[in-house]
N, C-alpha and C positions, 0 to 999 in steps of 0.2 A: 546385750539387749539391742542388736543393731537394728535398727528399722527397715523393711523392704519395700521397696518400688510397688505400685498396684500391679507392675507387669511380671513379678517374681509370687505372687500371691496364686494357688491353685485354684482355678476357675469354678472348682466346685464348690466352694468357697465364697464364692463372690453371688452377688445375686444375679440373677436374671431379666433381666429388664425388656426382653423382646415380648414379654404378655403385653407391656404399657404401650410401647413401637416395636416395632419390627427391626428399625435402626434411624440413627442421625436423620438418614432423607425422610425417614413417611414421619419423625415429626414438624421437619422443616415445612413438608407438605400441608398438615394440619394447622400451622401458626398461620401459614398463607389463606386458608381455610374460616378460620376464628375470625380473623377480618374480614371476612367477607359477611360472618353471621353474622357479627356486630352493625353491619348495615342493615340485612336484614329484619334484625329486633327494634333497632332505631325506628322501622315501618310499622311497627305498632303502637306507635307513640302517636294516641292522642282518640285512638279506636277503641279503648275500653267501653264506654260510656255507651255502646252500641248492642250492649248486651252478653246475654254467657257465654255464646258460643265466641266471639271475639276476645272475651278475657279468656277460657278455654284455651285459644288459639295462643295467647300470645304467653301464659303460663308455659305451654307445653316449650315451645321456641324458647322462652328467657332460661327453664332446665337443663333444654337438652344443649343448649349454648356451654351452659355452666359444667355440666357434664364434660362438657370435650376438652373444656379452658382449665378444668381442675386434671385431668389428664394429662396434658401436656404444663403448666406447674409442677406436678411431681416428678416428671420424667427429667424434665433440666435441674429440676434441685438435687433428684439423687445421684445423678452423672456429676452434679458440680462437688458433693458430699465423697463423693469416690475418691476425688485426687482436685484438691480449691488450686494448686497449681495449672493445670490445663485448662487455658484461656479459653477454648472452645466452651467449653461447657459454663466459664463463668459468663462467657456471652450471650448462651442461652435462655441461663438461667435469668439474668440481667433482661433480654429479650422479652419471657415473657411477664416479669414484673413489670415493665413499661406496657405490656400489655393488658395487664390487669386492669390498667386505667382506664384503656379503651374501654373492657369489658363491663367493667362496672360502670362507666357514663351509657353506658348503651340499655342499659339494667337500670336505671335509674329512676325513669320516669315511670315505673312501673307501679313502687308501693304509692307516691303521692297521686297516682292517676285510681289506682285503686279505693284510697282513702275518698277520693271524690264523689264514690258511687252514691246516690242515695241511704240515709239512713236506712240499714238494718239488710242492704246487699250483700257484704260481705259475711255476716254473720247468715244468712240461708245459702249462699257459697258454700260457706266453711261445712252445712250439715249436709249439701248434698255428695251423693256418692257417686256424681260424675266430678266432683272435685277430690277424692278422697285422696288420689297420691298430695293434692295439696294441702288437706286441712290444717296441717300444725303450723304449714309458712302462711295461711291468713289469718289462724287464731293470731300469729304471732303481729303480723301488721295491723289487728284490730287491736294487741294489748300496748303495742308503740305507737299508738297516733299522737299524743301529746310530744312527744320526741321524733316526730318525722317533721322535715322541711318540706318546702317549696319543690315542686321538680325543678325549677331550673335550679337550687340551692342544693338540692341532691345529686345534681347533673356536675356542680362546680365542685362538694362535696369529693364525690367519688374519684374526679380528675387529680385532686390531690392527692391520690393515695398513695402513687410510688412515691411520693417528695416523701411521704407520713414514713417511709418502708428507711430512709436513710441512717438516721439512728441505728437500727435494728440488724443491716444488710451492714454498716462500717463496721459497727463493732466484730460481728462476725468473724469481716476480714482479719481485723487487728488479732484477734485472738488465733486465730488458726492457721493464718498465712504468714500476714509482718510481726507478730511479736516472736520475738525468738527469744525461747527461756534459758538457751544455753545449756549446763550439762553441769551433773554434779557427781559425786563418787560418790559407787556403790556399796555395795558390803565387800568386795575384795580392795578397794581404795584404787579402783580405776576410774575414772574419767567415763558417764554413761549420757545420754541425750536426756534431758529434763523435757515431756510434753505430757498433756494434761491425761495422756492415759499413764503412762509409767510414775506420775507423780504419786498416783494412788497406789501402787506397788511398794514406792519407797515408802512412805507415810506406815505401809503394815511390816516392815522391816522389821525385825529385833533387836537391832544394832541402835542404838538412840543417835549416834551421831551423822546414822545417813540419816533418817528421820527430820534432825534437825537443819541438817545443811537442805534438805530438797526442800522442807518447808520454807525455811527462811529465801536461798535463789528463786523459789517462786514466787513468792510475796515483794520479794525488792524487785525483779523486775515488772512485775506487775506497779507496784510505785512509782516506777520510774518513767511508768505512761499514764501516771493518774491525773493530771490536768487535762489531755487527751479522753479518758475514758469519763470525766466528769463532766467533760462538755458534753459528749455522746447521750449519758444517762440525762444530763440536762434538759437536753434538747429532745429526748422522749417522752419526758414527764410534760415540755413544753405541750408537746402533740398530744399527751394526752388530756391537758385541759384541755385544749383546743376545740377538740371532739366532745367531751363533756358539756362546754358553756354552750358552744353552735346547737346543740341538741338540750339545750335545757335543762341540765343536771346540777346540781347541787356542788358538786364534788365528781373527780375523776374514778373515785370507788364505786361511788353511785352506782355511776352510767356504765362501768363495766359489769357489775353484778346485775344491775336492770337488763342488760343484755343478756343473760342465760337466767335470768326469771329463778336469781336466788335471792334471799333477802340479805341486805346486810348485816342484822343480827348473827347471821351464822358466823360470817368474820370477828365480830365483839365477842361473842360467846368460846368461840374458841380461844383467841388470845388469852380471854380472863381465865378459862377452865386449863390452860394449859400453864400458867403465869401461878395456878395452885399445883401442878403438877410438878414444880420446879425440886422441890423436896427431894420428891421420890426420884428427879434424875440427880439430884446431888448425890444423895443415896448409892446409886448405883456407881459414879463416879469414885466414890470414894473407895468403893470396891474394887473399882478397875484400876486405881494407885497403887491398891495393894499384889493385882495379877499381872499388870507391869511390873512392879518392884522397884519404883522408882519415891523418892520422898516427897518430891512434889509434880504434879501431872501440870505439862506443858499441852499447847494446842497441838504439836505436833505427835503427842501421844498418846492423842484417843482413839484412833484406829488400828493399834495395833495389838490391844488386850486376848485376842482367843487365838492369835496365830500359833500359841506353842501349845495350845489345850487340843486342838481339833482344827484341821489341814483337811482340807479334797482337792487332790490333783487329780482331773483328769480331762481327755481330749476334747472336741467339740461331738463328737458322735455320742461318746459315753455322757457325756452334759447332757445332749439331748432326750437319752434314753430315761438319764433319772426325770427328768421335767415329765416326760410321761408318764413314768411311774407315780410320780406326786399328784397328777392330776385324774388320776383314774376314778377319785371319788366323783367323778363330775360327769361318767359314764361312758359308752364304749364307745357312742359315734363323737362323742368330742376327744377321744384319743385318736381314733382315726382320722379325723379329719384334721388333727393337729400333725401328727405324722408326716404329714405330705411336706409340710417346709423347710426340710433339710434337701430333702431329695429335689424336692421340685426348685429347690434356687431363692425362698423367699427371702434368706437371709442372708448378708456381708458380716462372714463372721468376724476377721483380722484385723486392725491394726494395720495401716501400708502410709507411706510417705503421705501428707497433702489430705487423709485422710479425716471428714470430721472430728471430730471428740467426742467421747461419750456412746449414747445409746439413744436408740428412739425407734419407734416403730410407724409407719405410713402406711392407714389403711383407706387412702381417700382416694384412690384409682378406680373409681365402682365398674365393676364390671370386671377387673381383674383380681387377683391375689391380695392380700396384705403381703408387707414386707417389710422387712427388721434392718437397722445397723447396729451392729454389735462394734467393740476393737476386745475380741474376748482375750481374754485369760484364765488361765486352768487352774481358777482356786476357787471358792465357795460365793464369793462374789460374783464372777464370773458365770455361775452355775444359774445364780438370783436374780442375774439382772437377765440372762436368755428365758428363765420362766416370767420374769416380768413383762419381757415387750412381746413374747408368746400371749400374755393374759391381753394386752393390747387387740396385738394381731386375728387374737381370734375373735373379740368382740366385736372387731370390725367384719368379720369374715362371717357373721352370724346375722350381723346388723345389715350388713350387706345384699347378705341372700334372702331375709327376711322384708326386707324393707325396698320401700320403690325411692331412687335417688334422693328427690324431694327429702326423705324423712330418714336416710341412713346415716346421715356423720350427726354422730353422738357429742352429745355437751360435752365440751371442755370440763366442769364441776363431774363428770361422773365418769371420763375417761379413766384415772386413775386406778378406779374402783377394781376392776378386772383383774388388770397388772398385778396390785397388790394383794388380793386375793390369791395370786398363783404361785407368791414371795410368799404367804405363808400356810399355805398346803405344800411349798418344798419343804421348810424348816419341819412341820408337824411331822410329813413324811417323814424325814430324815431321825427323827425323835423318835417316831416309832423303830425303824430299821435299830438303831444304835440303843435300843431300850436300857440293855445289860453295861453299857459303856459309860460309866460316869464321866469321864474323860471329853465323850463326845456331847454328851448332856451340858456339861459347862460348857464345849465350845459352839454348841448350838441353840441352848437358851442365849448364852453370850451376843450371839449373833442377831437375835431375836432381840435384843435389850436396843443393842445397834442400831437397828432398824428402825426402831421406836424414838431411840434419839435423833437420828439423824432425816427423818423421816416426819415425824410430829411435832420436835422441840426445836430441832436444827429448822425446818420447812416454816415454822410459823415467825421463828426469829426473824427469818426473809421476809415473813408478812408485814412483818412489823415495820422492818426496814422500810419496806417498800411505801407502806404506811405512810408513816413517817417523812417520807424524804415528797410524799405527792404534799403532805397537809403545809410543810414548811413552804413547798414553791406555790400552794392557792395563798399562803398568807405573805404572798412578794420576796420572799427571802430566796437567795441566791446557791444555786444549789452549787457551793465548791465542792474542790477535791478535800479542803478540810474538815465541811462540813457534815459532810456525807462520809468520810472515813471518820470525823468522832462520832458520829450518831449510832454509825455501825461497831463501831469498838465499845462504846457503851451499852447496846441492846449484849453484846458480846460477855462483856460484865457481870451483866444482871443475869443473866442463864448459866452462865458456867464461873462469876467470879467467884463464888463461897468455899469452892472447892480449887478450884484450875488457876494456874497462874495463866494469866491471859495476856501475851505476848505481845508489847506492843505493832510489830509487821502485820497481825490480823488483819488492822485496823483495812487493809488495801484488799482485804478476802470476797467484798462485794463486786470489785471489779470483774472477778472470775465467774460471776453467772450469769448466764446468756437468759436466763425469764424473768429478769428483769423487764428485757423489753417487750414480754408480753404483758401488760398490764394486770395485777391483781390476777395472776396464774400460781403461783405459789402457795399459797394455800390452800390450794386442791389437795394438794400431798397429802397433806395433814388430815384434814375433812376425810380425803379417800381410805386412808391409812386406818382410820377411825374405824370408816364404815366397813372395808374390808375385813378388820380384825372380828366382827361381831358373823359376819356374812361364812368365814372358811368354819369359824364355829358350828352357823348353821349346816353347813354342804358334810362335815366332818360328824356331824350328828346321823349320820345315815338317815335322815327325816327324808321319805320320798318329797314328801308336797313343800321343804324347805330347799331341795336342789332345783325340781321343779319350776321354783318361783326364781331364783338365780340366775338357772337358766332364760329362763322368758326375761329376764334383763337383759341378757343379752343378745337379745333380737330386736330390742325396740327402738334403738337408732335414736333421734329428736323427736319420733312420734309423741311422747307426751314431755311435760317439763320434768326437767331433772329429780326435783325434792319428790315428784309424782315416781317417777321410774324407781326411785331408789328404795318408797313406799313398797314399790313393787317386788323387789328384791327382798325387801325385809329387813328393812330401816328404814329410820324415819331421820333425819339430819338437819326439821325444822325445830328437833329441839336440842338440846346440851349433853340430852343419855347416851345418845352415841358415844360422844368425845368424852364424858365422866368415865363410862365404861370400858373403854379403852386403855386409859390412865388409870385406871383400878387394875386391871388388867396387868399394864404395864409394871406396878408395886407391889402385884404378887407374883411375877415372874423375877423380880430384882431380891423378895424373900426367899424363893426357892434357887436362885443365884449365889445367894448371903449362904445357905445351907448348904448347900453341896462343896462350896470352896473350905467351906467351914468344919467340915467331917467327913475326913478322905478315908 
C-alpha cells in the first residue's frame, strides 16, 4: 500500500483547477487586485444614509468584492489540500487568510451603517425588486440587529479573524503534516504506513489483530500529542465564547445556531430522541458480535461486520457509472449534468503524499464548477462517499446556476441534506440490482445499519461532546487533556457500553476530528441523515410533485431560511418526526437484519 507522490498520480485524476485561475500568476494578480478593492469599499463608508441608489452601489461593490476574495480562498486552499507539504501553496493559502482580515474590516461597516437607516428602510429595501439579488442578506441583518456591534467594534471585530482562524489552521497542520502515525502490519505481517486514509482500510480488515494494532498505534499516537491538541481545542472553545458574549449570546451554542436561524430545540430534541434510540443500536450491535464472531465486540470491531457478506471492487470510472445509475430517479438532466465531473476534472480522486485526509466537496467558486476531494478506494465505501460529495456538488451546481451570488451558498444545517440523500439512493439502488442475492441484502442493509450508526448515533455523540466540553468552559472549568478524554470516554460508555467493550485508548478518539473546530457542525449529520432518509423515500416513490419539490431544494441556495428550504423539500425538522422516523426506520431495518442472518 505504498503511497505516491502527487507527481506519479495521472492527471486525469486530479482536478482541474485552471476554471478558478488559469495558473499561480493570474491569481497572484488577483490578490494584488482584492487590495485594491478593499480600498475602494472602504469609500463607501459613511454614504449609505444618502439614499438607495448609494446603498445599491455599495451592496453591489461589497458582493462582487466577496465574489473574487471567495475565489481566490478556494483556489489556495485546494492547491494547499493537493500536497500540505509544498510551501508555496501553504504560503498562499496563509496569504489569503491574512487577507480575509483585510476583506472583512473593509465589509464592515456596512451592516451597522445599514442598521442606522431610519426605522422601517431596510424592511421596504428588503421587498423592493431593485434589491432582490439582496433580499435574504437584509432579511438577515434586520433579524441580527440585537447582535450587531458598533462599526468601529465590527471593524475591530473582523480584524481578529485570522488570530480566531489559529486553533483551527494548527491543528490542521498537526494532523496532516507533523504528526506521524508511523506504520503497523498488515494482513501479510508486513510493516505498512498508518494515515488517516489507510487507517480506515485496516479497521475493515478480517484479521482482528491488524484491526487492533492499527487501532491501538493510532490512538497512542494521537495521546501522545494530547496536551498539545487540548490546548488547540481549548483555545477554540476560548474563541468561541468570545464571539458569543461580544455579540450578546447566552451561550456559544446559542449564537451559532442563531446564525443559520435554527432553533436550539432541534439540538435537545435530537440528542433526547436519539439517547431513546440507543436500544435499537444495541440491538443491532449485538447482532454485529455475532457476524464478527467474536465473544466480545471491541471498538476496533465495528466496522468490519459486512466485509465477508458483500464486497464491491471496482475502479473510479465504474464507481462513477453506478453513482449515476443510483441517481436516475432524480431525472435525465440531473444525470447529465452530473456526468460531466469525471471528464471535465471536478474531482481529486487518489490518495498522494501530503495529501489532505478524507473527503469534501467545494462548491463556493460561483461562476465556476463544484469540485470534490476524494482519497478513493475500490470498496463500497469508496463508491458512498463519491456519491456523497457528488450529492454536495451538485447542489451547489444547481444553487449556483439558479441563484445570483448574494443567495447561492447554502446553510451549513442543510448542506448535508443532498450528500446523504445520494448515500441512500446508492444502497436502495444497489438492493434492487441484488434483489435475488440474500448474501448481498445482508451486506447492504448491513451497510445501511452503518451509516445510521456512524452517521446519526456516532454524529450526535460528537454533539454531545462538543456540547459538553463549550458548557464546562462557560462554567470556568479548564478544559484538560484529561478532562475532555474522560468526558469523551464516558459519552463513549453510554452509547456503546451495554453491549461493546470500550477500550480505554478511545478515550484520545476526539483528537482525530477536524469539526470540532467548526463550532456546533456536527450535528448536521445527524439532522441531515434524518431528513434525507425521509426525502430518498419521497424521490423513490416515483411521486412526480415529491421529486419536483427536491429538486427545487436544490436551487435555492440561502434564498430562504434553512427549517423553510427544508419545508420545501418535504420535511419539516422544526419538529422531532423527522429524527422519530428515522430511528423507527433504523429498528426496522436492524429486524429485517435479525431475519435474514437468521434463516439462510
Amino acid at each position: 500500500m505504498e503511497i505516491k507522490s502527487r507527481s506519479e498520480i495521472d492527471p486525469k485524476y486530479t482536478w482541474d483547477l485552471t476554471r478558478v485561475f488559469a495558473d499561480d500568476e493570474a491569481w497572484e494578480a488577483e490578490f494584488t487586485a482584492i487590495r485594491t478593492l478593499t480600498d475602494d469599499l472602504s469609500a463607501y463608508a459613511g454614504t449609505l444614509a444618502s439614499g438607495k441608489t448609494a446603498v445599491l452601489a455599495a451592496l453591489k461593490a461589497a458582493f462582487d468584492m466577496m465574489e473574487r476574495f471567495e475565489r481566490l480562498c478556494v483556489y489556495a486552499m485546494m492547491r494547499q489540500n493537493e500536497d500540505a507539504s509544498v510551501t508555496k501553496y501553504l504560503a498562499m493559502n496563509d496569504r489569503a487568510g491574512s487577507l480575509n482580515a483585510t476583506v472583512m474590516t473593509a465589509f464592515s461597516f456596512l451592516v451597522p451603517e445599514l442598521l442606522a437607516l431610519p426605522e422601517g428602510t431596510l424592511e421596504a429595501y428588503e421587498a423592493d425588486p431593485d434589491f432582490a439579488d439582496y433580499s435574504a442578506f437584509l432579511h438577515d441583518v434586520i433579524r441580527k440587529k440585537p447582535h450587531t456591534l458598533s462599526a468601529e467594534a465590527e471593524q475591530m471585530y473582523a480584524m481578529a479573524g485570522d488570530a480566531m482562524m489559529t486553533a483551527d489552521n494548527t491543528s490542521e497542520m498537526l494532523r496532516t503534516l507533523d504528526l506521524n502515525l508511523g506504520t503497523t502490519r498488515d494482513e501479510d505481517g508486513k510493516q505498512a504506513p498508518l494515515t488517516d486514509a489507510t487507517f480506515v482500510l485496516f479497521l475493515t480488515s478480517m484479521d482482528r489483530q491488524v484491526r487492533r494494532r492499527a487501532f491501538n498505534n493510532m490512538m497512542t499516537r494521537y495521546a501522545a500529542m494530547g496536551n498539545t491538541f487540548a490546548a488547540l481545542y481549548a483555545g477554540q472553545v476560548k474563541v468561541d465564547m468570545f464571539c458569543s458574549r461580544v455579540r450578546h449570546f447566552a451561550s456559544s451554542r446559542e449564537a451559532s445556531m442563531f446564525n443559520e436561524d435554527v432553533p436550539e430545540s432541534v439540538y435537545d430534541s435530537l440528542i433526547e430522541a436519539v439517547h431513546q434510540g440507543i436500544g435499537a443500536m444495541n440491538a443491532y450491535l449485538l447482532i454485529l458480535r455475532a457476524v464478527v464472531g467474536v465473544p466480545k465486540l471491541h471498538m476496533y470491531d465495528l466496522y468490519c461486520g459486512n466485509v465477508a457478506d458483500f464486497e464491491i471492487k471496482m475502479d473510479i470510472e465504474e464507481a462513477f457509472q453506478m453513482f449515476l445509475k443510483a441517481v436516475e430517479p432524480l431525472g435525465r438532466d440531473y444525470v447529465e449534468d452530473a456526468s460531466r465531473a469525471l471528464n471535465e476534472r471536478w474531482i481529486d480522486v487518489y490518495e498522494n503524499k501530503g495529501k489532505r485526509s478524507g473527503a469534501y466537496s467545494c462548491g463556493s467558486s460561483y461562476g465556476s464548477t463544484p469540485y470534490v476531494l476524494l482519497n478513493y478506494k475500490p470498496n463500497y465505501d469508496g463508491v458512498s462517499t463519491l456519491c456523497h460529495e457528488m450529492g454536495h456538488a451538485m447542489h451547489s451546481y444547481y444553487s449556483n446556476k439558479n441563484q445570483p451570488f448574494p443567495k447561492a451558498d447554502y446553510s451549513i444545517f442543510v448542506a448535508e441534506v443532498a450528500s446523504t440523500t445520494n448515500e441512500i439512493l446508492l444502497n436502495e439502488y444497489l438492493r434492487r440490482e441484488y434483489r435475488d442475492s440474500r448474501q448481498a441484502q445482508i451486506g447492504l442493509i448491513g451497510n445501511m445499519l452503518e451509516h445510521f450508526r456512524t452517521t446519526v448515533f456516532r454524529q450526535t455523540l460528537f454533539a454531545e461532546f462538543e456540547m459538553k466540553a463549550h458548557q464546562m468552559a462557560e462554567a470556568g472549568e479548564s478544559l484538560t487533556q484529561e478532562l475532555l478524554s474522560k468526558t469523551y470516554y464516558d459519552l463513549v460508555k453510554q452509547y456503546y457500553g451495554r453491549v461493546c467493550v470500550v477500550d480505554k485508548s478511545v478515550a484520545s478518539e476526539w483528537m482525530r476530528i477536524p469539526h470540532f473546530y467548526s463550532p456546533f457542525y456536527v450535528y448536521k449529520y445527524a439532522t441531515s441523515f434524518c431528513a434525507a432518509t425521509a426525502l430518498a423515500q419521497n424521490i423513490l416513490s416515483g411521486d412526480p410533485e415529491k421529486i419536483a419539490a427536491y429538486r427545487r431544494f436544490l436551487t435555492l441556495g440561502s434564498s430562504m431560511s434553512p427549517i423553510e428550504e427544508l419545508k420545501v423539500a418535504g420535511v419539516d425538522l422544526s419538529t422531532p418526526e423527522p429524527v422519530c422516523k428515522a430511528l423507527d426506520y433504523f429498528a426496522d431495518l436492524v429486524l429485517e437484519y435479525h431475519g435474514l442472518l437468521s434463516n439462510p
